[in-house]
KETOR-293357 format. One record per residue (C-alpha): residue number from 0; y, z, x; chain; residue in one letter. Coordinates in pm, whole numbers, plus 50000, padded with zeros to 5 digits. Example, Ala and Ser with C-alpha at 12.3 -4.5 7.8 and 13.67 -1.06 7.14 Angstrom:
2
k:y:z:x:c:r
0:49550:50780:51230:A:a
1:49894:50714:51367:A:s
***
This chain:
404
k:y:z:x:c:r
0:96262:64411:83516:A:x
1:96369:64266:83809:A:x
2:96122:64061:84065:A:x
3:96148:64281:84331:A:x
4:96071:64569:84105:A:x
5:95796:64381:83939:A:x
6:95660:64347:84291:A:x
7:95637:64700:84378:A:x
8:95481:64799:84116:A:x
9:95198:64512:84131:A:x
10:95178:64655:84500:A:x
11:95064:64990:84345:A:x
12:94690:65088:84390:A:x
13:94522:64983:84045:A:x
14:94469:65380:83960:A:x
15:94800:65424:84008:A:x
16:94899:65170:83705:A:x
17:94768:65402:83456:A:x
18:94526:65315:83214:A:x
19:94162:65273:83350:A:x
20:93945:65566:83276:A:x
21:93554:65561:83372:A:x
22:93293:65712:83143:A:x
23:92963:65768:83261:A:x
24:92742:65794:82988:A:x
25:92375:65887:82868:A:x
26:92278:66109:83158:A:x
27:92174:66427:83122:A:x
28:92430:66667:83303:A:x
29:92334:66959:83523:A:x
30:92728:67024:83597:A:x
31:92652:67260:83877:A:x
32:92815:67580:83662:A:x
33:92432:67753:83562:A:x
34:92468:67656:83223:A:x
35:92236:67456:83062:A:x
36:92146:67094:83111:A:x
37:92345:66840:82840:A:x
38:92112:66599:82770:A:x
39:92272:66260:82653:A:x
40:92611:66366:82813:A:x
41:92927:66146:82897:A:x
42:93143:66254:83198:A:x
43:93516:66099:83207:A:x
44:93673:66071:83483:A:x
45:94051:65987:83540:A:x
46:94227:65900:83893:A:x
47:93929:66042:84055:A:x
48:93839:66325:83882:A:x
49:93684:66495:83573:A:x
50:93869:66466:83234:A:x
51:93607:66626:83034:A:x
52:93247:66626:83080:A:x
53:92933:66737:82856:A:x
54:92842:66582:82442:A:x
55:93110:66497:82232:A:x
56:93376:66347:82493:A:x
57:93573:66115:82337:A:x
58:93607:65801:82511:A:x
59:93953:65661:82543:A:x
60:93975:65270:82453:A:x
61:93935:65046:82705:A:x
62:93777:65310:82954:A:x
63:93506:65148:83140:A:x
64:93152:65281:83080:A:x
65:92902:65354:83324:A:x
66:92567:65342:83170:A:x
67:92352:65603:83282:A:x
68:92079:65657:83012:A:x
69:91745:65832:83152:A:x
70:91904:65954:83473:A:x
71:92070:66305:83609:A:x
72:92404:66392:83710:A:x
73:92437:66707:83922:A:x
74:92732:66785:84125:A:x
75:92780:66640:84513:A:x
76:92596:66853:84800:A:x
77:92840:67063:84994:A:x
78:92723:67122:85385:A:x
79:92900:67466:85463:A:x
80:92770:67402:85812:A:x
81:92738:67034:85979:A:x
82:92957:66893:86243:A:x
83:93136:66555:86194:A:x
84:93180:66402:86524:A:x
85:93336:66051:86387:A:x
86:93499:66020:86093:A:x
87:93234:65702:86061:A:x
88:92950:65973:85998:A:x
89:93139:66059:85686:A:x
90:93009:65748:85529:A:x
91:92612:65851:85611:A:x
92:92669:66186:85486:A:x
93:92804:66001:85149:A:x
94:92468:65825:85134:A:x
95:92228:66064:85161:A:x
96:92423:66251:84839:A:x
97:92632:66537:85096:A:x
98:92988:66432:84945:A:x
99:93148:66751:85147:A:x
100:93083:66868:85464:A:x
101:93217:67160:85606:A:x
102:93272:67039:85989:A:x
103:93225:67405:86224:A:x
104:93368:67223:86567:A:x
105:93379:66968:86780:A:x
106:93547:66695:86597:A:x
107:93741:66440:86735:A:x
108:94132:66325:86650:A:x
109:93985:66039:86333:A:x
110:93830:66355:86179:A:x
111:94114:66490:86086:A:x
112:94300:66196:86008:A:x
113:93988:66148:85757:A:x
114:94077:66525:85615:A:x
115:94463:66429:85605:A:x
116:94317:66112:85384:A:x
117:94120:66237:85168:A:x
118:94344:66352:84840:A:x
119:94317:66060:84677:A:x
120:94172:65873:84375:A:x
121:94015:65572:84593:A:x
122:93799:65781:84858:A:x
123:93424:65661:84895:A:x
124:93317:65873:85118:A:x
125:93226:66222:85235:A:x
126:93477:66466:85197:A:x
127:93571:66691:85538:A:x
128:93692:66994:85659:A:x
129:93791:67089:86017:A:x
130:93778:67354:86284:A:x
131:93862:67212:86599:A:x
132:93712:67346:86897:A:x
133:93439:67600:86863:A:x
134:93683:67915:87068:A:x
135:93510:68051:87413:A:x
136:93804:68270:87579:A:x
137:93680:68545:87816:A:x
138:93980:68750:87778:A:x
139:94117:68898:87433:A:x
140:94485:68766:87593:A:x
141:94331:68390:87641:A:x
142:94143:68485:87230:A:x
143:94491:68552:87095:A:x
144:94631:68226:87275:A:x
145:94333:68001:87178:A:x
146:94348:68086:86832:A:x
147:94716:68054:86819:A:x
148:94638:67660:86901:A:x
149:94366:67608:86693:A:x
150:94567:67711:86410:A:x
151:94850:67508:86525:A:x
152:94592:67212:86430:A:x
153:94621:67308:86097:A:x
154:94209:67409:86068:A:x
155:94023:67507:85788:A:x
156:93851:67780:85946:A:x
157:93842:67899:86373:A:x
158:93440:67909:86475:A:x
159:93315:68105:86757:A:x
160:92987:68151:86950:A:x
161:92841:68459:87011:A:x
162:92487:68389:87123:A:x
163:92310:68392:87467:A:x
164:92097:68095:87406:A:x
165:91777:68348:87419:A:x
166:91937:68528:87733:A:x
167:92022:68148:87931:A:x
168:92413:68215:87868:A:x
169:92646:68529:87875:A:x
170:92707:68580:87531:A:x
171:93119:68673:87410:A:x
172:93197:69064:87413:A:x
173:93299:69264:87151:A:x
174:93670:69317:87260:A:x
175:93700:68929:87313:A:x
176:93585:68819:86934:A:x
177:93719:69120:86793:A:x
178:94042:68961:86914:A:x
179:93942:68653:86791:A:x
180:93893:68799:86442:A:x
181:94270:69006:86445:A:x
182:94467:68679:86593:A:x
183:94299:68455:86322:A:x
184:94353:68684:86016:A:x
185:94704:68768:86158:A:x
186:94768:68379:86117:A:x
187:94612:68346:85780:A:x
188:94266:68157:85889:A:x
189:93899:68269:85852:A:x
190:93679:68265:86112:A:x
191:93321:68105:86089:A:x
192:93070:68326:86363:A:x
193:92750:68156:86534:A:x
194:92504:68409:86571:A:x
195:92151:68500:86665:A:x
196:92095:68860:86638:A:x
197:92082:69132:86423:A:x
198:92303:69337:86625:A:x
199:92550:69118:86663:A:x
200:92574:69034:86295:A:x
201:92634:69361:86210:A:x
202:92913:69425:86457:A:x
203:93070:69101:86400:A:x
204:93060:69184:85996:A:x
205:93273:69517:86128:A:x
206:93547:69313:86301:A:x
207:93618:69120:85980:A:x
208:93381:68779:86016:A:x
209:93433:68536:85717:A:x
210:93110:68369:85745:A:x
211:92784:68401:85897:A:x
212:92730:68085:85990:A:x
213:92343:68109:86113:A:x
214:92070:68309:86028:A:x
215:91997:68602:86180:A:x
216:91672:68501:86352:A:x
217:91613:68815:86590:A:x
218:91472:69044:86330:A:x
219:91436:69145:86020:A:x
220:91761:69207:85777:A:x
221:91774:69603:85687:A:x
222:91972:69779:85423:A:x
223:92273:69790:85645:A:x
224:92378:69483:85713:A:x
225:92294:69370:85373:A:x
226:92527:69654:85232:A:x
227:92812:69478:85489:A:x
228:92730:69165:85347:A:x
229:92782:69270:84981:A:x
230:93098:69511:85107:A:x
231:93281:69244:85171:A:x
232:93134:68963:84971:A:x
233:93044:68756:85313:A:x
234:92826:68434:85250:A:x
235:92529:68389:85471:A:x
236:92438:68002:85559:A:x
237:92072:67994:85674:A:x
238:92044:67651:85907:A:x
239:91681:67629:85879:A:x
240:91699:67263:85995:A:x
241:91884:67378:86258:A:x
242:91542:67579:86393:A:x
243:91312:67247:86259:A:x
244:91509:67027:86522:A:x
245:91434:67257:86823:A:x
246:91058:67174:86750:A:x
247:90969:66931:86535:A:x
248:90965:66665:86801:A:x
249:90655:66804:87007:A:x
250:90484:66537:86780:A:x
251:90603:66223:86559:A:x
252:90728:66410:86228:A:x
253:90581:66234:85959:A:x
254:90937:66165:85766:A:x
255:90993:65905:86049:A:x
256:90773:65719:85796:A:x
257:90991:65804:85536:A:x
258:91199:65483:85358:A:x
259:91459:65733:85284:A:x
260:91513:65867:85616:A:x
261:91463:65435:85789:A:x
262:91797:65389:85586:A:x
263:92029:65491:85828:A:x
264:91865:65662:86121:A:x
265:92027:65622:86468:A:x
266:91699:65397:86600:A:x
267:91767:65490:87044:A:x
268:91768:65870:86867:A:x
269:91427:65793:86720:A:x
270:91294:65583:86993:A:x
271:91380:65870:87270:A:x
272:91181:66126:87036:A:x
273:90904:65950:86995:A:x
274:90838:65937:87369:A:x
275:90533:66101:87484:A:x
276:90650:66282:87768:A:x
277:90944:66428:87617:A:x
278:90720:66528:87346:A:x
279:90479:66729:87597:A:x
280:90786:66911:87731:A:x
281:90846:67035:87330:A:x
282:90511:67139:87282:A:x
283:90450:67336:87649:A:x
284:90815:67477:87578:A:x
285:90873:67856:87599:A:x
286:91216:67807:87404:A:x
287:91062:67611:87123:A:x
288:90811:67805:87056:A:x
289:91078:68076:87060:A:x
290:91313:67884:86779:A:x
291:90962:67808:86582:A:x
292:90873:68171:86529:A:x
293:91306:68257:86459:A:x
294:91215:67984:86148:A:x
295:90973:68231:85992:A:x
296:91199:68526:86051:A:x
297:91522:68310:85868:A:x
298:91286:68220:85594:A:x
299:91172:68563:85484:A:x
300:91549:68685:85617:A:x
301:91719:68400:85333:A:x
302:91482:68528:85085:A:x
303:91561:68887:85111:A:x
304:91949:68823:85147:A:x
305:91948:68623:84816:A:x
306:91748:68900:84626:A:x
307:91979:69145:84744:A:x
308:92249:68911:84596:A:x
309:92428:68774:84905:A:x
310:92558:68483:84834:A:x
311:92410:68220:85029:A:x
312:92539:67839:85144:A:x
313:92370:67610:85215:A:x
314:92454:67435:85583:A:x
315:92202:67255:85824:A:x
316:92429:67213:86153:A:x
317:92370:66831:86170:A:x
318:92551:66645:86421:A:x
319:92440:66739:86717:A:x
320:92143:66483:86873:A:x
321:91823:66506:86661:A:x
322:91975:66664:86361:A:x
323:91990:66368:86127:A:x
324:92291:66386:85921:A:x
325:92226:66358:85510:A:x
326:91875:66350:85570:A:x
327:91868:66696:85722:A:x
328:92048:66806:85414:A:x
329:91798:66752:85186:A:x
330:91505:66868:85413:A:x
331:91756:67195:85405:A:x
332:91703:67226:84980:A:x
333:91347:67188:85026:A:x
334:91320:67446:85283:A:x
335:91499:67683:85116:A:x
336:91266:67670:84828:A:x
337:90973:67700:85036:A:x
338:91145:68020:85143:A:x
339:91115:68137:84783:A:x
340:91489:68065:84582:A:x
341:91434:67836:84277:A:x
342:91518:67526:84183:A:x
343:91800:67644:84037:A:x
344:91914:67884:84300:A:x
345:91893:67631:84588:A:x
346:92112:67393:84324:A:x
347:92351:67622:84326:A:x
348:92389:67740:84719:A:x
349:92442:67347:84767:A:x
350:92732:67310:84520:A:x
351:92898:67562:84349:A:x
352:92860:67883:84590:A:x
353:92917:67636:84879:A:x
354:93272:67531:84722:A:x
355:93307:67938:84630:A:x
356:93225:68053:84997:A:x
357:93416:67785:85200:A:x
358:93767:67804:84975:A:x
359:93674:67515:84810:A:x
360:93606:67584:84438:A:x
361:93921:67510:84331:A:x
362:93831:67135:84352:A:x
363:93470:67121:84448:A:x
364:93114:67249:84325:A:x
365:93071:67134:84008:A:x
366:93176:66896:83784:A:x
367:93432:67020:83520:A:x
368:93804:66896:83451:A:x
369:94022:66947:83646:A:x
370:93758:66870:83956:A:x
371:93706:66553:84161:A:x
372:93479:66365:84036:A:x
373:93182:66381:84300:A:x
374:92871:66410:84165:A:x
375:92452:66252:84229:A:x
376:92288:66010:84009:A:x
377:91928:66089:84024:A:x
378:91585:65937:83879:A:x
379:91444:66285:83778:A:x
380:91532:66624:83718:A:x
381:91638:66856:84019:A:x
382:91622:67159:83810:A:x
383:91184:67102:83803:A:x
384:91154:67060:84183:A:x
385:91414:67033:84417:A:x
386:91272:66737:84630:A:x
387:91370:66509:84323:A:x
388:91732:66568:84515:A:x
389:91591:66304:84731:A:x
390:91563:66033:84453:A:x
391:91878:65947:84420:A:x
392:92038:65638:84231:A:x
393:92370:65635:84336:A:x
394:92619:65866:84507:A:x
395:92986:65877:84322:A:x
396:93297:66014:84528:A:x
397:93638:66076:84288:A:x
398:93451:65876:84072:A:x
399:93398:65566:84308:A:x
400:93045:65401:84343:A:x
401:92947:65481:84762:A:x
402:92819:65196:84900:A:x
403:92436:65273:85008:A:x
***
């Protein structure tokens, strides 16, 4: 060999080189696919991701092994609804055990540079996906045109608005999303609708929508849109954090307190909501109150939906100020089994119907071959009570420790 070809191949990223395989072994493996737990499992993982995973995996020679004896591997949290400002946010996501996060607008240029990056066997952080800027055209000429150069961004899906901030904003007209809708399916890209009521769920759901991207909040889910929902196999992502955040912070919520949550808080945030006057403004607030009694609505509304056997995702719509990102997530799991899904069920909005719903399943949801290798380490057992989500050990991304 010569030198100079010895020298670009000792430039090669170590994975690249061949040979070192990671076992992670002893855990017992919820793999995110409903089956049954594996206790004493070994997952292998190869160039970040999954080889083989479950008993009986043959470990190659000279793979390095991961003990993980006594702990629980389940597959990495997937946000169908969050919003990724700076790619640097990707890395507090990672933390808090959301390895994917479905970003519905807003995000700036190192975003997407971040989802450009993000194939490959080194990454250590969250995963993301893009949709540029959340669409408000007025006209179904400036809809076509808009879309036209959100696609041109190369987005994952278009997101629109229509909502009237509880009658404070005009909300977008039929013609103009239906527009929306056409011009984005024309082009090959699904389209991701904000929403508030009833009514407009149900005539959104006619012009095509992909995703439901809030609850509806307005009213009570009837027969009809449910049978839209199932028609066309649309997934429903509830947000209930999204209604905590508009009124939690009349007083001092008591996770402030939480060790969990003091990891990686953004302190001015915490200081500003902590101030007594701004609290007073929550708690005399007509608009508050309004969001606080939508909560109960989306509760009962998520438990009726996933009955009825809509699939559901699980999304939070962190990013914005007050809506802690990672921590919010797993407030999200636990709210959603207050609501009345299982264990089990809220598992499985979070991972594997996440992937499913947001075109992602291919690589993402559970942890099988052919997969990337993202997956929680956790203390106890998320399949007996979904807060043990929360005590995590250690967060792996295409099989690469995150640092926490």
């Amino acid at each position: 060999m010569s030198r100079a070809l010895l020298l670009s191949v000792l430039a090669l990223p170590p994975l690249l080189l061949g040979a070192q395989d990671r076992a992670f072994i002893g855990a017992t493996l919820v793999d995110g696919t409903g089956r049954p737990p594996v206790a004493g499992a070994t997952v292998l993982v190869r160039n970040g991701r999954v080889v083989a995973a479950g008993a009986g995996v043959t470990i190659p020679a000279g793979a390095e092994r991961v003990d993980l004896a006594g702990k629980f591997v389940m597959p990495g949290l997937v946000n169908a609804h969050g919003h990724v400002n700076t790619a640097r946010e990707l890395r507090t996501y990672a933390m808090y055990g959301t390895t994917t996060v479905f970003s519905l607008g807003g995000e700036a240029a190192d975003v997407f540079e971040a989802r450009r990056a993000q194939e490959i066997p080194t990454l250590d952080r969250s995963r993301v996906f893009v949709s540029g800027p959340v669409l408000a055209p007025n006209t179904p000429d400036e809809a076509r045109t808009q879309v036209a150069g959100v696609v041109a961004q190369r987005v994952d899906f278009v997101k629109i608005r229509v909502d009237d901030n509880l009658g404070t904003v005009k909300k977008m007209p039929p013609e103009v999303y239906r527009a929306v809708i056409d011009e984005a399916h024309r082009r090959g890209s699904r389209v991701a609708a904000h929403l508030f009521y009833l009514g407009d769920a149900k005539s959104l759901l006619d012009a095509g929508a992909d995703l439901v991207a809030h609850s509806i909040r307005d009213a009570e889910v009837d027969d009809a849109v449910i049978a839209q929902l199932k028609a066309r196999n649309t997934c429903v992502v509830p947000t209930l954090m999204r209604e905590v955040s508009t009124f939690v912070y009349e007083s001092t919520p008591a996770w402030f307190d939480d060790p969990l949550f003091r990891m990686h808080p953004d302190r001015a945030q915490v200081a500003g909501l902590v101030d007594p006057t701004r609290q007073q403004a929550m708690r005399v607030s007509p608009v508050a109150q309004r969001y606080k009694a939508a909560l109960e609505v989306a509760s009962r509304n998520l438990k009726r939906l996933h009955d009825a056997g809509v699939p559901i995702a699980m999304g939070t719509d962190t990013g914005p100020a007050a809506r802690f990102q990672g921590y919010f997530e797993l407030m999200e799991l636990e709210l959603m089994a207050k609501a009345g899904l299982s264990p089990a069920d809220v598992l499985a909005s979070a991972t594997r119907t996440a992937a499913r719903c947001m075109g992602a399943e291919r690589d993402l949801g559970t942890i099988e071959p052919g997969k990337w290798a993202d997956f929680l380490v956790l203390d106890a057992n998320p399949l007996t009570d979904i807060s043990n989500v929360r005590k995590i050990s250690s967060v792996w991304i295409a099989g690469n420790r995150v640092p926490r």
